[in-house]
N, C-alpha and C positions, 0 to 999 in steps of 0.2 A: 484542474491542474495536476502536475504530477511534479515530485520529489525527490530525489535520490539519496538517501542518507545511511549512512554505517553508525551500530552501534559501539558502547565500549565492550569486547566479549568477555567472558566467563571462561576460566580457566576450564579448557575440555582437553578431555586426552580419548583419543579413540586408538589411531595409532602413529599420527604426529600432535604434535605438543604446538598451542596456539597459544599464545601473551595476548594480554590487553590490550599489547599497541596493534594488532590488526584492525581494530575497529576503533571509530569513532563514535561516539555518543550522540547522534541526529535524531533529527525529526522536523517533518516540515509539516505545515497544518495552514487549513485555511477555512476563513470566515464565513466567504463566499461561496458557495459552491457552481454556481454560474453567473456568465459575463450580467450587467448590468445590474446588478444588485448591487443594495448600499453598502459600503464599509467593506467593497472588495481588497482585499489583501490577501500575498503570498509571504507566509515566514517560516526560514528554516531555525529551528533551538540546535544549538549543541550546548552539551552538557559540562558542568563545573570542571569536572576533570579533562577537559578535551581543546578546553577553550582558541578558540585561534581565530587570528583575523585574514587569513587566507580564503575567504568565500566567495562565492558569486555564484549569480542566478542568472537564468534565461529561459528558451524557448527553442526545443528541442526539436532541431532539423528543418527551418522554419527560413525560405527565405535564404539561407545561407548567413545570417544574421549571428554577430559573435554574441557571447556572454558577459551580461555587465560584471565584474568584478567588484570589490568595494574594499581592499586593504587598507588599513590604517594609516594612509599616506596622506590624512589632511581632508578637508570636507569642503564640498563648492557650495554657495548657497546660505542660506542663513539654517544655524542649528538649533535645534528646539531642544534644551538642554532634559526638558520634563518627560518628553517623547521619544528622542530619538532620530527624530523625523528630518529632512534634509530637504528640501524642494531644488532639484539637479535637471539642467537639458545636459541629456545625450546626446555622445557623439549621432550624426548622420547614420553609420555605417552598425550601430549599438542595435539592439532589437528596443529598448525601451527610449526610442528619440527623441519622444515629447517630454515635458515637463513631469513629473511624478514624484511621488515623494519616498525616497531611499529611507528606510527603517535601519539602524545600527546600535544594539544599545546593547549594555553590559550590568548584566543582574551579579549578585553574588551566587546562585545557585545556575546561571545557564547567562550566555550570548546570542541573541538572535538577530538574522539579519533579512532585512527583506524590500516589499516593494508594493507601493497601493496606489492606489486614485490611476490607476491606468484606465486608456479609451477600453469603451467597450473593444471597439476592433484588435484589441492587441491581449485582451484578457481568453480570449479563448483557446485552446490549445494545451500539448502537456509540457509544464513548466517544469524546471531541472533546477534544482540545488547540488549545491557541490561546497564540501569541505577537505578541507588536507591539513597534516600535519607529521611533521617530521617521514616526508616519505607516501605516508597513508593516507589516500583519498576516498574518501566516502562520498555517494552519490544517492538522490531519491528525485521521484518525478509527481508531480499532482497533475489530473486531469480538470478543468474547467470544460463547463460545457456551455449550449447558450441557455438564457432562460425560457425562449420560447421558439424551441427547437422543434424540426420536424419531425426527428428521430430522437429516442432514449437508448443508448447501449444497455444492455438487460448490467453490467459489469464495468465499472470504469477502469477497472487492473485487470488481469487473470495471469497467473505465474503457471508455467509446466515446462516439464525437461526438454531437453532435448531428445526427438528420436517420437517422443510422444504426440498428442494427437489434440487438439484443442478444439473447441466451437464459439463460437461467437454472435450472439442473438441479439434483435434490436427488438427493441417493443413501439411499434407502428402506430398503436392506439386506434385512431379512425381512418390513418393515413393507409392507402391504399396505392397508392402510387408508384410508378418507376424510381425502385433505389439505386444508388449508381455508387462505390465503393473505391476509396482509394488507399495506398498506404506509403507512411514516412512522405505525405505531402506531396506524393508523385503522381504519375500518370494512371487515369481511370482504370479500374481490374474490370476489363470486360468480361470474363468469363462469371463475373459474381453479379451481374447486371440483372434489377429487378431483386435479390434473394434477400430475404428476412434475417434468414440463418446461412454460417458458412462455416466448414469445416475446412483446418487444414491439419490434414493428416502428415505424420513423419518432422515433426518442425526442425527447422535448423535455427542456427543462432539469428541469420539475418533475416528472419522472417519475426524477427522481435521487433517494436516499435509501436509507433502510432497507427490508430487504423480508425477511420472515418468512414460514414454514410451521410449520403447527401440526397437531397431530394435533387437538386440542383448541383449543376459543378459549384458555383457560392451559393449556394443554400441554407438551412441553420441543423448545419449534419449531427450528428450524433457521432459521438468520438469516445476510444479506449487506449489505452496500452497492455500490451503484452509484454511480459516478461518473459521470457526466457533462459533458463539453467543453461548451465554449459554441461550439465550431466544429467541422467533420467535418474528419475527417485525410485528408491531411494540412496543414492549415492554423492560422494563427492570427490573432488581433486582431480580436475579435467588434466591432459586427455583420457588420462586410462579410468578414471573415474571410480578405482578398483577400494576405494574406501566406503566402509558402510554411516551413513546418518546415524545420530541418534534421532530416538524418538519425540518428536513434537508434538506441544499437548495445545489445545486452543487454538489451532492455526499457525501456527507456528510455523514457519517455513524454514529447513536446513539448505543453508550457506553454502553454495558449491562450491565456494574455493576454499572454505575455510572447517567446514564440517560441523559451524555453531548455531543454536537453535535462535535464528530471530524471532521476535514475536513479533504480533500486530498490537492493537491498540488496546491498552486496559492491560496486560498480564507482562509476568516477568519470570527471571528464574532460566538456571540451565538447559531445563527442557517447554521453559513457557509454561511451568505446572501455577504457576501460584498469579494472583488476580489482582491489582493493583485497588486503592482505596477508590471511591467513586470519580475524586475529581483528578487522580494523578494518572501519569503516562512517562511513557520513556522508558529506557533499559534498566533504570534502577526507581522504577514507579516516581525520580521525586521531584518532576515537573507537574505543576498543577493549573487545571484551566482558571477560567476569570472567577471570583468569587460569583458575581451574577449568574454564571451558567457551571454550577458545579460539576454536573457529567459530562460536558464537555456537548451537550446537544446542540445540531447545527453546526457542525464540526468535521471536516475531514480531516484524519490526520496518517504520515504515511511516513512510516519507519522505512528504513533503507531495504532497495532490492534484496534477496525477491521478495518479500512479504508484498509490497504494493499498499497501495490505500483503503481505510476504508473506517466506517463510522468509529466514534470510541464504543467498548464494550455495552454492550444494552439496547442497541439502536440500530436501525437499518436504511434503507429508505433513498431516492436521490437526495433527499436533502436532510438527511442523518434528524430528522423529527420523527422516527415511525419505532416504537417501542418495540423490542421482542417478547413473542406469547407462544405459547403452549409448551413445547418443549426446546424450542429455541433460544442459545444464548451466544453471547459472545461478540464480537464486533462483526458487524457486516449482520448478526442473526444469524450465522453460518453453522455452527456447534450444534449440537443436538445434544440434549442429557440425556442420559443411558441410568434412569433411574425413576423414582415414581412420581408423578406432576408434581404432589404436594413437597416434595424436596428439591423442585425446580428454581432455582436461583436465576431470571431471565436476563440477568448481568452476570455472574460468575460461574453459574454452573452447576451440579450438584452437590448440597451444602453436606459439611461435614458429615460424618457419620451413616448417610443416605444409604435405605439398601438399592444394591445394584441391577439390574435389568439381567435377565439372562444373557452372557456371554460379556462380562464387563465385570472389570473388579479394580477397588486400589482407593486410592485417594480421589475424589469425586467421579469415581467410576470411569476414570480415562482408558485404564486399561486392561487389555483385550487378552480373554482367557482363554488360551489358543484352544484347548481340547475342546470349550462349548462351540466353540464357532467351526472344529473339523466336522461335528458332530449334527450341527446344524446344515454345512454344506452338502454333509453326506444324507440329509434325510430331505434336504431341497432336491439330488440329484435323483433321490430313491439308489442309492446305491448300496444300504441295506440288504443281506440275503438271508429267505429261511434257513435255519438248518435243522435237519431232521435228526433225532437223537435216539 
């Protein structure tokens, strides 16, 4: 499933001046990672300082099907005062029509709202969270896929600018078969008929969205979203885009409209430089997973576009169980340390003090020492010359 959420931002000045109140403090996370598994749920947190009962969730481009909402105007159903829980039929015309059980509860540190015991039929796809306040809407999407699919997207997100160039790979396993390709739920892409891998060069905004392989037109496809920037990186402030990002550390993704460093899962901080404690997330680390599952394993979780989803810090995997090793850290396993193994931290990074890899320097070696790296490009190109003296 997929999520759409804003955080609260960090005071950045590049060369407009951004408040807190651009972002909301989101995050949506889920149990499950595909349909038919137990104890499937969809829930988005906002945070203490953000709180609001303007939310609602759905299913994004799907049918034509609206988004349930859930505002504070009274509850149908019997209330489960301990849980949260709500057992509600949907309208006909609702995406969630059957019977399900509405999640609404209110912590002192976060409000989360959501939605579980869905049919399998109606769990797969990327799901959309939506908050607002005073004006400000925050949005994040989760991908569900099935459990016993014929296709694995290699990627259940992938973020890139506009203008820029993306790929998109399935992993087949033994399947061999005619793949057949559609997108936002529409008609067959015949020209990607049969392809494993697809490229689309030049993206524009409307070529964002959901993108499915199917063995079969209903078959148990293998499904992603793309994100897409309203501007190529590293810039921001569409149309002219003529504002430079700051630098993002851990995966961190810069904000197009706004120029602030999101992170992903597990790390915080104006530039995403600093690591959150094992079991906490969120824009100010201080949402924490179940005490039973401290790292949050088995877990997607997916902070507001563009960042997109992907394991908590330490973990990899379609179903966020698969540890990172060697030099790999970070969520998703995506990071790489730029330092010696034995100062590989495969959750956080390279730990204090570590010495640095050639062409890396700073605080766990995030950053990059322009002169080793012209110096390396220059001896990759051989563009070195003797000179005779």
């Amino acid at each position: 499933m997929l999520i759409t959420l804003k955080f609260v931002s960090i005071l950045f000045c590049c060369f407009l001046t951004r408040t807190s109140a651009d972002f909301l403090d989101i995050t949506i996370l889920t149990r499950a990672l595909a349909a038919g598994v137990d104890g499937h749920d969809i829930r988005g947190y906002i945070g203490k300082n953000d709180m609001t009962t303007d939310v609602s969730i759905g299913m994004f481009l799907i049918h034509s099907k609206k988004n349930v909402s859930w505002p504070d105007t009274g509850y149908s159903g019997d209330f489960n005062q301990t849980t949260g829980d709500v057992p509600i039929d949907m309208p006909d015309d609702r995406l969630f029509y059957t019977s399900s059980n509405l999640a609404y509860s209110i912590d002192e540190n976060f409000m989360y709202f959501g939605v579980s015991n869905l049919e399998v039929t109606q769990q797969v796809g990327v799901h959309t969270f939506e908050a607002s306040k005073d004006g400000v809407i925050t949005r994040s999407a989760v991908v569900v896929t099935r459990m016993y699919g014929d296709f694995t997207m290699e990627s259940r997100t992938l973020t890139v600018g506009v203008g820029e160039s993306v790929t998109i790979n399935i992993d087949t396993g033994k399947n061999s078969w005619t793949k057949q390709w559609r997108h936002n739920y529409g008609e067959k892409i015949w020209k990607w008929d049969g392809y494993s891998t697809v490229v689309i060069p030049n993206v524009r905004g409307k070529d964002g969205g959901v993108y499915e392989c199917y063995l079969y037109v209903n078959g148990r496809q293998g499904i992603m979203r793309l994100i897409v920037r309203d501007c190529p990186s590293p810039k921001w402030n569409p149309p002219g885009c003529e504002e430079d990002c700051p630098v993002c550390y851990n995966g961190g993704v810069c904000d197009d409209k706004t120029g602030i460093c999101v992170c992903p899962a597990g790390f915080m901080g104006e530039h995403c430089e600093k690591a959150c404690e094992s079991s906490n997330w969120g824009r100010y680390c201080d949402m924490k997973c179940d005490s039973g599952n401290p790292h949050c394993v088995g877990m997607l979780l997916c902070p507001p576009d563009p960042v997109g989803c992907s394991c908590n810090r330490g973990y990899s995997g379609n179903d966020c169980h698969t540890e990172c090793s060697g030099l790999k850290y970070g969520a998703n396993c995506l990071q790489t340390c730029h330092c010696n193994p034995e100062d590989c931290d495969n959750s956080k990074g390279c730990r204090e003090n570590a010495t640095c890899t050639d062409g890396y320097k700073g605080p766990g070696c995030q950053g990059k020492n322009s002169s080793s790296f012209l110096l390396k490009e220059l001896r990759e190109n051989n563009n070195f010359k003797k000179i005779a003296i």
